[in-house]
C-alpha positions as CSV (number, residue, x, y, z in Angstrom):
1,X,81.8,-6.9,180.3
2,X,84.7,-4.8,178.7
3,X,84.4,-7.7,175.6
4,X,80.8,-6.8,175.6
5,X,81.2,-3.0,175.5
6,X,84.1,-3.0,172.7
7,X,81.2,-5.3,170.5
8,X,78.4,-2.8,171.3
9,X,76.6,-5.9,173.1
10,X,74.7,-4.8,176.0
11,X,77.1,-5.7,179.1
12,X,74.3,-6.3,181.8
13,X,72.5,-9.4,179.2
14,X,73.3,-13.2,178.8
15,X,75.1,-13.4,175.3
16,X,74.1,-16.4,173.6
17,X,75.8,-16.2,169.9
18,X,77.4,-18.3,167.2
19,X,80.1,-18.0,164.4
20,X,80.2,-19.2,161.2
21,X,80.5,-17.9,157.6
22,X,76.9,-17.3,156.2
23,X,75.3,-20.7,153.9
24,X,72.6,-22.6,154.1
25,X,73.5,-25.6,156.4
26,X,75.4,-23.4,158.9
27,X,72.3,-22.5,160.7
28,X,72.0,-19.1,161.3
29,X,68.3,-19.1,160.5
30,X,67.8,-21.8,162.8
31,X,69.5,-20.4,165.4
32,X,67.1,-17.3,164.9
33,X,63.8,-19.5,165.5
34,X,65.7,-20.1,168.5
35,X,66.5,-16.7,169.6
36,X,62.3,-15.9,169.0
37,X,61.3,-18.7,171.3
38,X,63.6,-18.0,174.1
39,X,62.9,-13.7,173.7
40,X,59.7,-14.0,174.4
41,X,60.7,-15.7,177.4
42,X,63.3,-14.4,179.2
43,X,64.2,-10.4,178.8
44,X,68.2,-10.5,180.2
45,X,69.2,-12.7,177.1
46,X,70.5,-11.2,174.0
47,X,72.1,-13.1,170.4
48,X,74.7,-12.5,168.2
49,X,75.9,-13.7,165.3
50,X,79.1,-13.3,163.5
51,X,80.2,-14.4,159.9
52,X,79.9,-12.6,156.4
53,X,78.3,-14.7,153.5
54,X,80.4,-16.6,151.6
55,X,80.2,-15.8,147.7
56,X,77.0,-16.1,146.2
57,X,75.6,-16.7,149.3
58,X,74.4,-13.0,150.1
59,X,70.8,-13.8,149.4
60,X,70.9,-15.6,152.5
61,X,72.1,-12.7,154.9
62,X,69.2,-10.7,153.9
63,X,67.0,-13.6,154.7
64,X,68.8,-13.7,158.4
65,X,68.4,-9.3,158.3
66,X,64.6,-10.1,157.3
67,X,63.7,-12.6,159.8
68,X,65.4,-10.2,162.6
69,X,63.2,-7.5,161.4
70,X,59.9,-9.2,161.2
71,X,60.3,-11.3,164.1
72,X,60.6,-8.0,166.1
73,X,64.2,-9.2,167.3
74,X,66.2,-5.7,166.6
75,X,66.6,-5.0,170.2
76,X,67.2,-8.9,171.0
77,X,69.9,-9.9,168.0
78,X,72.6,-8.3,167.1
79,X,74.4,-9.0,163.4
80,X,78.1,-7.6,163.6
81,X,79.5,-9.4,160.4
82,X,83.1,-10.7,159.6
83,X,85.5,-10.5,162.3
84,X,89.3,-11.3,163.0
85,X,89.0,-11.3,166.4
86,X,87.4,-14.4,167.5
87,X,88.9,-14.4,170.9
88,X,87.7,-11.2,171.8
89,X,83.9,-12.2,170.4
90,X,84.0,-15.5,172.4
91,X,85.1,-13.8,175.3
92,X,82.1,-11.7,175.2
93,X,79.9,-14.9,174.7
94,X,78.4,-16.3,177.8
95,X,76.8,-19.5,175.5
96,X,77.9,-20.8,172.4
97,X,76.2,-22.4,169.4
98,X,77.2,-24.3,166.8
99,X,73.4,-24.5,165.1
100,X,74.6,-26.6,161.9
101,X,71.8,-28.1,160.1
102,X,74.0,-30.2,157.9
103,X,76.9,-32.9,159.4
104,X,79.9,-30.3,159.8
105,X,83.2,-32.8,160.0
106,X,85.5,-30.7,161.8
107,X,83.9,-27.8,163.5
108,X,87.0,-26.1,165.6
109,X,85.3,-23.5,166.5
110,X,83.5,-25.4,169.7
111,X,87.5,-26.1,170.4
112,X,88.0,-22.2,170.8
113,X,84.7,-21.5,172.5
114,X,85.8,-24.4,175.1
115,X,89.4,-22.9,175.2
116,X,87.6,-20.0,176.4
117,X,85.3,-21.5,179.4
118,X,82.1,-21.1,177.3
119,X,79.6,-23.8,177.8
120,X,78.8,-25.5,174.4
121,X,75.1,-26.4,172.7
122,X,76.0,-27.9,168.9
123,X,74.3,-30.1,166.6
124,X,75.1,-33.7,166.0
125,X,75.4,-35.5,164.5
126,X,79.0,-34.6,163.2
127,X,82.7,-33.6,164.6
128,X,80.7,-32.1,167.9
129,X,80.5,-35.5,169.0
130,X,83.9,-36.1,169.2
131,X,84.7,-32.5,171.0
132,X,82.3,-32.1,173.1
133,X,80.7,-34.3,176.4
134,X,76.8,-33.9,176.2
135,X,75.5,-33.0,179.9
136,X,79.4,-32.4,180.8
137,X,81.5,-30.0,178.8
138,X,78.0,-28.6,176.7
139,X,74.6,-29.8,175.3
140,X,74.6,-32.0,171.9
141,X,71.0,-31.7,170.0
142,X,69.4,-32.7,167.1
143,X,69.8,-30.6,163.9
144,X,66.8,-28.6,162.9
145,X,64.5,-29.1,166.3
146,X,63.8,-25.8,167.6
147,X,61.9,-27.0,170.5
148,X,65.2,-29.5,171.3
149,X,67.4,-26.3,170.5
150,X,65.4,-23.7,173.3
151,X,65.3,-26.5,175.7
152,X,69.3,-26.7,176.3
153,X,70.2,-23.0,176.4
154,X,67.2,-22.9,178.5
155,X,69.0,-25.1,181.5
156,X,71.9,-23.1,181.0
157,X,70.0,-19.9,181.4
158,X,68.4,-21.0,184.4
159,X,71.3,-22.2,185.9
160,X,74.2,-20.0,186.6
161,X,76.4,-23.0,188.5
162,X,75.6,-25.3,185.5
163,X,76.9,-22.6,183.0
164,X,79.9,-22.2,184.8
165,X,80.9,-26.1,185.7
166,X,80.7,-26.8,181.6
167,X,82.4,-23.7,180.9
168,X,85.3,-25.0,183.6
169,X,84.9,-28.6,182.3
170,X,85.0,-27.6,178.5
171,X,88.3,-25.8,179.2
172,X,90.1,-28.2,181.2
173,X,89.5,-30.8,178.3
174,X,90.7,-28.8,175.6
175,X,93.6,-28.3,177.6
176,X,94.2,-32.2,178.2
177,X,92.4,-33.3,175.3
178,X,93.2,-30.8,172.5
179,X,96.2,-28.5,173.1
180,X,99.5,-28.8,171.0
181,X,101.0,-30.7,174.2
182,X,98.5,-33.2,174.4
183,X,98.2,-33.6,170.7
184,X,102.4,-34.0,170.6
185,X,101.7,-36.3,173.6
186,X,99.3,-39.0,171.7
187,X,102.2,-38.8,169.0
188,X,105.1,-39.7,171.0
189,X,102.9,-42.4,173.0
190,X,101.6,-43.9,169.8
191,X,104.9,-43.9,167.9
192,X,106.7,-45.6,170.8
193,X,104.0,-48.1,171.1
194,X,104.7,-48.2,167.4
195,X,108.5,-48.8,168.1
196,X,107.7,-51.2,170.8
197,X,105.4,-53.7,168.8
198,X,108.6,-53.8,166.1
């Protein structure tokens, strides 16, 4: 809860939020017909979203200010813009999202939210695919499908033991899978295999 209180995010809710600089396939207005759906649903769950606009791309944060407002969300989302201290945010996180509604290649960001025993939902298809383990580590759904979208963070809602076994599991594979050791590791391996077959 400290991470909650220093972010102003209310310590006794679910935080579901994402991170992402603001354009239009990163899928922050997505991830707002989300948040609607699930609102009127559940009242201990509350969304952030971090991220300033990239250049030229300001039009779009006022679109994601508008649909807060008239969606009646002001209480239930909270923007709080760029910041530099991502581990803090995702350790106020209980869910993350990565709501992109175009391919994105290499999304590290589901890396540091795993690092940091937060179950995963993300689009695919895309680099998620490769990161995360769908019903495991996170949830994997289909880009743009708000019904698909509610459905996963609503199991993880629902289910406190779920939320912590993918957080667990999403850590432990970043750790084997992902760190600087094992990365070094798959290096040394393949270059004495390399050595080997010469």
């Amino acid at each position: 809860p400290l991470a909650k209180k220093e972010l102003g995010l209310p310590e006794d809710q679910l935080i579901i939020g994402m991170i992402g600089r603001i354009n239009p396939w990163k899928g922050q207005l997505f991830f707002l017909e989300i948040a609607e759906q699930l609102c009127k649903k559940y009242p201990n769950i509350h969304f952030a979203l971090v991220g300033d606009p990239f250049d030229g791309y300001e039009s779009i944060l006022e679109d994601i200010l508008d649909k807060i407002k008239t969606s009646g969300l002001e209480q239930r989302v909270s923007y709080l813009g760029f910041r530099s201290d991502v581990p803090k945010v995702l350790q106020a996180y209980d869910i993350f999202v990565l709501p992109s509604i175009l391919p994105d290649p290499l999304p590290t960001v589901i890396l540091e939210a795993m690092a940091s025993g937060k179950p995963v939902v993300a689009t695919k298809p895309g680099g998620s695919e490769e990161m995360l383990i769908d019903s495991k580590t996170g949830f994997l759904i289909p880009m743009a499908i708000v019904s698909l979208g509610v459905e996963a963070i609503e199991k993880l809602i629902s289910n406190p033991d779920l939320l912590k076994s993918f957080g667990d599991s999403g850590r432990a594979r970043v750790l084997a899978e992902f760190s600087l050791e094992a990365f070094e590791e798959k290096i040394k391996t393949h270059l004495w295999q390399h050595l080997k077959r010469n």
